[in-house]
C-alpha positions in Angstrom: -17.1 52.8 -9.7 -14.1 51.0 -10.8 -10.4 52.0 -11.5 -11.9 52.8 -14.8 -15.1 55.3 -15.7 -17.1 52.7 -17.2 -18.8 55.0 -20.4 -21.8 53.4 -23.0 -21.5 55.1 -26.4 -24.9 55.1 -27.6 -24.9 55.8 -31.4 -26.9 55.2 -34.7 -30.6 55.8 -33.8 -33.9 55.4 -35.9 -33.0 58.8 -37.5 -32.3 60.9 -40.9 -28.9 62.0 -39.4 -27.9 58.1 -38.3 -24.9 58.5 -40.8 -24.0 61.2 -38.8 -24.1 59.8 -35.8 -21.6 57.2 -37.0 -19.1 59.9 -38.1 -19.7 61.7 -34.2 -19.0 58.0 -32.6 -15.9 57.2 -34.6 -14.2 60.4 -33.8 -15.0 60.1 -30.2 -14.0 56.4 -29.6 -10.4 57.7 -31.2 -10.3 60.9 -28.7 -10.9 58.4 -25.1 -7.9 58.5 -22.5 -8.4 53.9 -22.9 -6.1 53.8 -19.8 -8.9 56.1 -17.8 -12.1 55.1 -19.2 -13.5 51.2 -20.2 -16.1 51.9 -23.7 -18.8 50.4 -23.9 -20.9 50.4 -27.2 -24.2 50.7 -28.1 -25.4 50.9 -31.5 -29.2 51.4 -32.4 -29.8 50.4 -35.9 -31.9 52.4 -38.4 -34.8 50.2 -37.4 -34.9 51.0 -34.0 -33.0 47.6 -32.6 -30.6 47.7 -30.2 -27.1 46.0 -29.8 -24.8 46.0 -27.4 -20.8 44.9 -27.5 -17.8 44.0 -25.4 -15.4 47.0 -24.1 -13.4 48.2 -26.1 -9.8 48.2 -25.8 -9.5 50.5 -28.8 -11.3 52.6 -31.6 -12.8 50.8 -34.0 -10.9 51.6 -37.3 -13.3 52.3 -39.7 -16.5 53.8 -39.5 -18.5 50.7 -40.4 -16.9 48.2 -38.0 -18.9 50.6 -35.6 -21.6 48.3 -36.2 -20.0 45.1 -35.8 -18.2 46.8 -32.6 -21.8 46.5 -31.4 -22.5 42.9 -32.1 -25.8 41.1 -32.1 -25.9 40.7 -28.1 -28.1 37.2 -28.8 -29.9 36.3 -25.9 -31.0 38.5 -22.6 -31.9 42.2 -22.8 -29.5 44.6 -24.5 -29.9 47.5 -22.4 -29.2 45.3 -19.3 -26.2 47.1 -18.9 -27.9 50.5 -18.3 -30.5 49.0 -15.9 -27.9 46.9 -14.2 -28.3 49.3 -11.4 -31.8 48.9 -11.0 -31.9 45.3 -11.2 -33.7 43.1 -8.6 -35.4 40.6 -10.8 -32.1 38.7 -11.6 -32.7 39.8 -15.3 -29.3 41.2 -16.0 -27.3 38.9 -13.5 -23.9 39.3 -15.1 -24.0 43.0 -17.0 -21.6 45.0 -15.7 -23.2 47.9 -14.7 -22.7 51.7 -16.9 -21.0 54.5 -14.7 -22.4 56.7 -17.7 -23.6 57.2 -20.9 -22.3 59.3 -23.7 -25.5 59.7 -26.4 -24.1 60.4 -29.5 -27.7 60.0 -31.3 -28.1 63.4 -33.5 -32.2 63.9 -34.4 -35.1 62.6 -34.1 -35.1 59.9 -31.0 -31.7 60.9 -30.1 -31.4 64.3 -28.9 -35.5 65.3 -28.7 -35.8 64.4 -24.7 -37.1 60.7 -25.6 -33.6 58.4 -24.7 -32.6 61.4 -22.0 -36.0 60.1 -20.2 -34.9 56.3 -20.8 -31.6 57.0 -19.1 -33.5 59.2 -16.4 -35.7 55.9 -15.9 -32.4 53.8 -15.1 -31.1 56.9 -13.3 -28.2 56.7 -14.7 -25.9 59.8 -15.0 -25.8 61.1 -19.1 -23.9 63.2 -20.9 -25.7 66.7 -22.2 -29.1 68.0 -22.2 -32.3 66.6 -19.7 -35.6 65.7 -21.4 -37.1 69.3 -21.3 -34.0 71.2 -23.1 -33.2 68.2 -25.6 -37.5 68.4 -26.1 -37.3 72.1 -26.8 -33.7 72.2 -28.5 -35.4 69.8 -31.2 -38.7 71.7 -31.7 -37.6 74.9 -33.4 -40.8 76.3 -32.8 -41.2 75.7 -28.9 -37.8 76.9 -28.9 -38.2 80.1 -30.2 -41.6 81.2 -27.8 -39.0 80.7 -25.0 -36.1 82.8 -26.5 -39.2 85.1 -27.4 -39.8 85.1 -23.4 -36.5 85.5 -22.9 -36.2 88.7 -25.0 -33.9 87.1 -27.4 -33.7 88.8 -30.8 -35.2 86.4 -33.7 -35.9 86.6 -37.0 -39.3 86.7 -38.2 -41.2 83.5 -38.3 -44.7 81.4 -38.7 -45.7 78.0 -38.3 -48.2 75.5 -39.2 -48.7 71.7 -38.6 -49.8 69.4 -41.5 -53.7 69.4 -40.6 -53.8 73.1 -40.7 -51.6 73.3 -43.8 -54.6 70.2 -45.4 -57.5 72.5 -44.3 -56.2 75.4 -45.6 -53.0 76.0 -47.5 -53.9 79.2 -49.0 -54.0 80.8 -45.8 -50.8 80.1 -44.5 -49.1 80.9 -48.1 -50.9 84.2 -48.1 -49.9 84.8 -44.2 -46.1 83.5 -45.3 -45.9 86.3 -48.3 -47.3 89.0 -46.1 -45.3 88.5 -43.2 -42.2 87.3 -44.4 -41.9 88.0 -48.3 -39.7 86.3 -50.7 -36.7 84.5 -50.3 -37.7 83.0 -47.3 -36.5 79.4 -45.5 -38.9 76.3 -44.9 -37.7 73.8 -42.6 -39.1 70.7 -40.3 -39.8 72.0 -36.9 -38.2 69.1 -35.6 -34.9 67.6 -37.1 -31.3 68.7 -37.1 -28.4 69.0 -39.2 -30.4 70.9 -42.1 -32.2 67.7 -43.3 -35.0 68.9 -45.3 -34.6 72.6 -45.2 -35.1 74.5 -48.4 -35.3 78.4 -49.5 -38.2 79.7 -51.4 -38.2 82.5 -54.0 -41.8 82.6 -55.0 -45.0 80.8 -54.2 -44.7 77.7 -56.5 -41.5 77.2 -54.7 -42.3 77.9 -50.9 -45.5 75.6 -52.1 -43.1 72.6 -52.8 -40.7 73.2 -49.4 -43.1 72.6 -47.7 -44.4 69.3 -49.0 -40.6 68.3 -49.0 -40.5 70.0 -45.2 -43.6 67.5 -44.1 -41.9 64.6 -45.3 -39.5 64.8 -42.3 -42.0 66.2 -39.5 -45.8 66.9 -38.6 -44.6 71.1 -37.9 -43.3 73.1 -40.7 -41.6 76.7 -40.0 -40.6 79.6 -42.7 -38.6 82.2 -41.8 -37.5 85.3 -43.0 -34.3 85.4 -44.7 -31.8 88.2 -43.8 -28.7 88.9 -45.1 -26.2 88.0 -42.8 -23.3 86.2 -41.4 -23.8 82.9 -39.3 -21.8 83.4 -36.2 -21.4 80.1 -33.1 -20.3 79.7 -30.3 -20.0 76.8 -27.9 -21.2 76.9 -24.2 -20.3 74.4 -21.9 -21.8 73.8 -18.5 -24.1 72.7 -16.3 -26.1 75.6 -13.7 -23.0 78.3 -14.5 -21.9 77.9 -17.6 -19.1 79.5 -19.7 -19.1 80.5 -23.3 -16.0 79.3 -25.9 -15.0 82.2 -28.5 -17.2 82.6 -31.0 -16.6 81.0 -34.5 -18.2 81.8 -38.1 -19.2 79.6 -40.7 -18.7 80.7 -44.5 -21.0 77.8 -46.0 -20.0 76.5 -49.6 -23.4 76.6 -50.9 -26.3 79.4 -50.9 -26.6 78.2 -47.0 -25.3 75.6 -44.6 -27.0 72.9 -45.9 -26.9 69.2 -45.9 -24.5 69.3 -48.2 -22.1 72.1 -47.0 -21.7 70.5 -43.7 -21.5 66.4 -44.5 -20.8 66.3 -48.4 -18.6 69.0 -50.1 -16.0 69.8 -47.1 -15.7 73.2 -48.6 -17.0 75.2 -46.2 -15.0 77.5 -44.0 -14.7 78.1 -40.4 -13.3 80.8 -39.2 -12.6 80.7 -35.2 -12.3 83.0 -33.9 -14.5 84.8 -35.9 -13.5 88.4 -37.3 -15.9 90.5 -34.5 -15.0 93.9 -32.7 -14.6 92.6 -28.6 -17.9 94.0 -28.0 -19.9 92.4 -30.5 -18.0 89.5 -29.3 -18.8 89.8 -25.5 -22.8 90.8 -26.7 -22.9 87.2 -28.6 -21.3 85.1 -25.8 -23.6 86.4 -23.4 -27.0 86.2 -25.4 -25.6 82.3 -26.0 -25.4 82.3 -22.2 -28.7 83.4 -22.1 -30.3 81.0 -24.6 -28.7 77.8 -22.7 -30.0 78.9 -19.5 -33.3 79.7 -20.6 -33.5 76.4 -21.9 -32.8 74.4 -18.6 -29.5 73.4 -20.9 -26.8 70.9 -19.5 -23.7 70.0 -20.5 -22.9 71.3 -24.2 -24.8 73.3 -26.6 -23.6 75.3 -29.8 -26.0 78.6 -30.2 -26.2 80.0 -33.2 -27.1 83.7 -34.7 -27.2 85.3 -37.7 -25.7 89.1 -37.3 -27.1 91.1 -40.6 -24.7 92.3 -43.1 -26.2 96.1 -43.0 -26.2 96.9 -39.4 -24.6 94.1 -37.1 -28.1 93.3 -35.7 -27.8 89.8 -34.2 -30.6 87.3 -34.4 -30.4 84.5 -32.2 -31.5 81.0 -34.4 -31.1 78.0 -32.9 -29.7 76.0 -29.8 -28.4 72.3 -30.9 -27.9 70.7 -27.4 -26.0 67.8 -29.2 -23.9 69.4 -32.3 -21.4 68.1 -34.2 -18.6 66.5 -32.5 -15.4 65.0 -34.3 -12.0 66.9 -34.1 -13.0 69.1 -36.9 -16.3 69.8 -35.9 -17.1 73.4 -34.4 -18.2 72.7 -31.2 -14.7 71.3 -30.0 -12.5 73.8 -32.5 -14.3 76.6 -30.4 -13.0 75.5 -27.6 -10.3 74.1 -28.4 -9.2 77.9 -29.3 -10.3 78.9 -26.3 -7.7 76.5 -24.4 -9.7 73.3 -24.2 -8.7 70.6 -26.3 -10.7 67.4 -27.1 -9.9 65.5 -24.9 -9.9 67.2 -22.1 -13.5 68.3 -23.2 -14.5 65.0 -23.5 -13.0 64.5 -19.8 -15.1 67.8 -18.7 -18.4 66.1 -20.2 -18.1 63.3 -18.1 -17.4 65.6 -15.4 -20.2 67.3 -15.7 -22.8 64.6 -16.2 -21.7 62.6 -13.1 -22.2 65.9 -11.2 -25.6 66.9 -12.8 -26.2 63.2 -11.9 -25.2 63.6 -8.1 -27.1 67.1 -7.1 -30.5 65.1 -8.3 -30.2 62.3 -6.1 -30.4 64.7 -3.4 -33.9 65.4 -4.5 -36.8 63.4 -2.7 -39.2 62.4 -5.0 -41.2 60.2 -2.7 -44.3 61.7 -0.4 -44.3 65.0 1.3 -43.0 64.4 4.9 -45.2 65.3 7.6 
């Protein structure tokens, strides 16, 4: 490497949450030390193209130059850059070569295992989750059969995919009532940010979740609801990770929708949250658990419900790439635990170019004799 860390922002993606993404990228191009690292950005439009800029010598200053930050790249291949390192053909004679990637992709094709096994293919060192945790971080259902192995506390659930739900609908509504009763949540098994999640409080509703919950994916889940507060905390690490304080959300709608987290701004976080020390030390350490048991690198916020009648915590969801500008939880947990952003962001790097370092030690080629 050069004097400088030379780090690709990849950002947009073929994705419901590609707005999202935007807002993620335009914090972190404003957080960068410029005099320690040279940005490089990548932005993947909303139809799957992808374009590639200059460095940058600062942050864009809107959120939509981020696309022109990202220009056209004309001729050659974009993502030269990222294979620079691999290149004997001649191909990307010229591209200066990427140190390591930042994926600030939120959703579907950004943080379900598919670009971690692109940048695995240029074995080129990432920031975050590998292809198996980003694969089972997405898929809620997958996810919670390992927590289930891992003797994580959950909230009851059932699934379905949209061939069993055609052949026969009045099955799994029948199964849904008996098992989890009304209100209950519907939501895609695979997306993020609460896109497309909905609560049911009687059949004709749960009926039209999930039509609206198989517009966005194949799987549909319902859960129970239980009345409870939504408690996060923020680990950070690769094979030893540490856990931030945990934080608690106090959504502005019925839940912590769409809506409550992008549109209204009228939720409150509250970090750290209001917990006795060993309620606090019993949620760190299940987070802990659920990152580990997920192969998890990096980041990942872990979220739980604990029940409003008897403190019960339910483990919910891992998001291996949650919401990251200044006022996003993730970095507010930790920045209250004595990490600010930008020396997170430093640690990230840190971490990836390690991660990236102990598997080149691995031999992948034939067994020796």
């Amino acid at each position: 490497m050069g004097t400088k860390v030379n780090v690709a922002l990849v950002y947009g993606g073929k994705s419901g949450e590609h707005e999202v993404s935007l807002q993620t990228a335009f914090a972190v191009m404003g957080e960068f030390d410029y005099d320690k690292y040279a940005i490089t950005p990548f932005y993947i439009t909303k139809q799957g193209e992808w374009r590639v800029g200059g460095k940058l010598g600062s942050k864009p200053q809107t959120v939509s130059e981020l696309r022109l930050a990202a220009a056209a790249s004309g001729e050659g291949f974009p993502l030269a850059p990222l294979f620079a390192g691999l290149d004997t053909s001649g191909a990307a004679t010229g591209a200066t070569a990427i140190d390591v990637v930042f994926p600030l992709l939120h959703g579907t094709f950004g943080e379900d295992g598919t670009i971690q096994g692109l940048f695995e293919m240029a074995n080129i060192p990432y920031v975050g989750a590998g292809v198996l945790a980003s694969a089972v971080g997405m898929d809620k259902v997958t996810m919670k059969k390992v927590f289930a192995q891992e003797g994580l506390p959950q909230c009851v659930f059932r699934y379905f995919n949209r061939t069993q739900w055609e052949k026969d609908a009045a099955f799994f509504v029948m199964e849904c009532e008996v098992a989890l009763g009304y209100p209950c949540f519907v939501k895609p098994a695979n997306l993020g940010s609460s896109v497309g999640i909905s609560k049911a409080r009687n059949r004709e509703e749960l009926m039209s979740a999930i039509d609206y919950a198989f517009k966005y994916d194949r799987k549909v889940i319902v859960e129970e609801f239980v009345d409870a507060r939504e408690i996060e905390v923020a680990v950070l690490g690769n094979d030893e990770p540490k856990a931030s304080v945990p934080g608690e959300v106090i959504a502005s709608n019925e839940f912590y929708d769409y809506k409550a987290k992008y549109v209204d701004g009228k939720s409150v976080m509250q970090i750290p949250a209001e917990l006795s020390e060993e309620i606090s030390e019993s949620v760190r350490e299940m987070a802990i658990r659920a990152f580990l048991s997920i192969d998890g690198s990096g980041l990942s916020r872990v979220d739980f419900f604990m029940r409003r009648s008897d403190g019960q915590l339910f483990i919910n969801e891992v998001n291996t790439l949650p919401g990251f500008t200044p006022f996003s939880m993730y970095p507010l947990m930790w920045k209250e635990t004595g990490m600010p952003y930008r020396e997170l962001l430093d640690k990230l790097i840190e971490l990836a170019l390690r991660r990236h370092g102990e598997k080149q030690k691995i031999n992948f080629g034939a067994s020796e004799a």
